[in-house]
ROPASE-82678 format. One record per atom (N, C-alpha, C): residue in one letter; x, y, z. Coordinates in steps of 0.001 Angstrom, whole numbers, padded with zeros to 6 digits, always signed. Layout:
% residues N
AXYZ/...
% end
This chain:
% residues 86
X+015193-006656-003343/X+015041-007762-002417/X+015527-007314-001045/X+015116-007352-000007/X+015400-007117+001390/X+016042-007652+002029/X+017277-007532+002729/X+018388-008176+003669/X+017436-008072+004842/X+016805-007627+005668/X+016368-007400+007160/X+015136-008505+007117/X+015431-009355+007971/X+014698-010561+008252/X+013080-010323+008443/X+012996-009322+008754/X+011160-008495+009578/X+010886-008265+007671/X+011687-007209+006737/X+011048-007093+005688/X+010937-008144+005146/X+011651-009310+005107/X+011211-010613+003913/X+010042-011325+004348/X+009689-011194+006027/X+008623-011557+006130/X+007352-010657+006133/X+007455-009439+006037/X+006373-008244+005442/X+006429-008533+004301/X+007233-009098+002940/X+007235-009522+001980/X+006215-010725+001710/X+006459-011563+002872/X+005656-013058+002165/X+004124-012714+002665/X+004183-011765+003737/X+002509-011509+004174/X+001811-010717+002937/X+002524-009743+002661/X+002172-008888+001597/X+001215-009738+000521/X+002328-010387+000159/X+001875-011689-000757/X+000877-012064-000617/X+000912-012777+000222/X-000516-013333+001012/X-001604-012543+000904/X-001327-011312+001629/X-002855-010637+001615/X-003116-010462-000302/X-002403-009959-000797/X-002521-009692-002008/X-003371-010293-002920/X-003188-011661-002747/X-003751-013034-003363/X-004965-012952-002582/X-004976-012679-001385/X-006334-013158-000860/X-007633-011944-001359/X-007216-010664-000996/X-007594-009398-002135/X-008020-009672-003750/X-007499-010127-003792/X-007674-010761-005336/X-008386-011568-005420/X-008861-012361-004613/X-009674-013563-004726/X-011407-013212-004538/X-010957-012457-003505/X-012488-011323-003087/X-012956-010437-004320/X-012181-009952-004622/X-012305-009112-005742/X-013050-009595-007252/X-012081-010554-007141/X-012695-011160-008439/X-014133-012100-007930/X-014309-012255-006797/X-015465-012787-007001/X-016587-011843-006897/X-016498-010437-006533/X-017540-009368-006363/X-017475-008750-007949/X-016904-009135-008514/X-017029-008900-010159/X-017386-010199-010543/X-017756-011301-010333/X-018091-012540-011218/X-019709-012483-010401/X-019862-011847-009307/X-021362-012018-009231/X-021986-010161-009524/X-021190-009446-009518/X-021810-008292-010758/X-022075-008736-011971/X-021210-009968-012401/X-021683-010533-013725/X-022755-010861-013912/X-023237-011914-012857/X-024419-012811-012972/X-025328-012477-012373/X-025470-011107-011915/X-026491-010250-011230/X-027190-010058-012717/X-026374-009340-013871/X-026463-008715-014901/X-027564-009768-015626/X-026396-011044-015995/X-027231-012299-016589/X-028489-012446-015972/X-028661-012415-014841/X-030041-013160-014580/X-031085-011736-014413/X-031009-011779-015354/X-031612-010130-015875/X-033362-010610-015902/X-033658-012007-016960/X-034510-012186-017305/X-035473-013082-016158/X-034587-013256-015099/X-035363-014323-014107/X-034900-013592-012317/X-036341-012629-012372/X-036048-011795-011248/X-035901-012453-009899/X-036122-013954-009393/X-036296-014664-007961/X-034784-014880-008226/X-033802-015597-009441/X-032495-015161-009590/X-031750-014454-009255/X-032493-013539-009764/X-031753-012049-009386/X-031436-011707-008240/X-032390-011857-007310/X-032987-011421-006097/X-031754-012169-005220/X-031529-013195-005352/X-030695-014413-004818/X-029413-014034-004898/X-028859-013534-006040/X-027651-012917-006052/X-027441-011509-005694/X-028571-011156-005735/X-027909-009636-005469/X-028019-009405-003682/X-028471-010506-003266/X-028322-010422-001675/X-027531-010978-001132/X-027043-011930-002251/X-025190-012565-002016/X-024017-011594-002056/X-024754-010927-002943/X-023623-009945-003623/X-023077-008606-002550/X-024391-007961-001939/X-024604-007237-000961/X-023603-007645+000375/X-024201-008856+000709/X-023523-009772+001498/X-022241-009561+001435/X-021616-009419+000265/X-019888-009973-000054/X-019166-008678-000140/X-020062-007646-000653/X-019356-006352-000031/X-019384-005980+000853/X-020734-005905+001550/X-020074-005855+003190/X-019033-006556+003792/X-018568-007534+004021/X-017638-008372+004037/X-016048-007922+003940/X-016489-007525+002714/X-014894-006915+001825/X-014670-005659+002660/X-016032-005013+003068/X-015212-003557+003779/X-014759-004320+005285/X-015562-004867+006073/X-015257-004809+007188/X-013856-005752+007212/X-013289-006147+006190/X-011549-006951+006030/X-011105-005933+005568/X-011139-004609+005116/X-010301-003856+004161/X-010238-004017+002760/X-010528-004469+002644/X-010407-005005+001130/X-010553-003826+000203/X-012063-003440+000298/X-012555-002244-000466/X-012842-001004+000518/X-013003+000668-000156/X-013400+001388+000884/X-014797+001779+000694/X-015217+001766+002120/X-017096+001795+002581/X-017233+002450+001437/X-017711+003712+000714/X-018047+004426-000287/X-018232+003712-001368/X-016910+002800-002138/X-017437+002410-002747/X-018357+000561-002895/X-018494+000080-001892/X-019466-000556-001441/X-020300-000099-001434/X-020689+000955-000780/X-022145+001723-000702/X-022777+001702-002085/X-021645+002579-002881/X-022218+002950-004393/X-022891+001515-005249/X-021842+000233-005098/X-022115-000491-005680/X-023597-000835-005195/X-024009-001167-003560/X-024688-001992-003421/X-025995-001085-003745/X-026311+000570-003648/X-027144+001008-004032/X-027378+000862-005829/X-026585+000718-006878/X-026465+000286-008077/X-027421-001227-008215/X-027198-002202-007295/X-027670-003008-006906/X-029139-003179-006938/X-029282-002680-006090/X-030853-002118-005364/X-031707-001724-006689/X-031102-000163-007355/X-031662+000165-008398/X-031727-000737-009785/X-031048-001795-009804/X-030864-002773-010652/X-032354-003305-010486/X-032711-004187-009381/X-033711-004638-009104/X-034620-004323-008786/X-034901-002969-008410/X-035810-002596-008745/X-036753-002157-009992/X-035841-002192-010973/X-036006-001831-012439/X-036510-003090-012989/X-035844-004527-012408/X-036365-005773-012525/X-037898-005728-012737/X-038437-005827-011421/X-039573-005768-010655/X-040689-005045-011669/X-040283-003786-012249/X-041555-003227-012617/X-041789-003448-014130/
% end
């Protein structure tokens, strides 16, 4: 626990970001989910995976995640739906 007044409040930000990281996170894994699910209904698909795209960009330009692996995912993405399609 920290005596110096500056670390307890680098403490409660920490926090903060932490939770908020987490919140992003788990939602770029709950729509990798339902990218997956809507396997069988490609205008679905299509809908989320440009949300999804959307939300990683997002996440890099806050820090959240690093560019690379955004990239990887959102090209995973791409090749997802395109596999849809044919």
């Amino acid at each position: 626990m920290p005596n110096i007044a500056s670390a307890k409040k680098r403490m409660r930000s920490d926090a903060r970001k932490k939770l908020r990281n987490q919140m992003a996170l788990s939602e770029l894994k709950t729509l990798d989910r339902k990218l997956v699910q809507s396997a069988g209904n490609p205008q679905e698909a299509d809908l989320i995976a440009k949300r999804a795209i959307s939300r990683y960009d997002r996440a890099v330009s806050k820090g959240i995640i690093p560019r690379g692996r955004a990239d990887r995912k959102k090209s995973r993405i791409q090749n997802f739906l395109r596999k849809l399609k044919k």
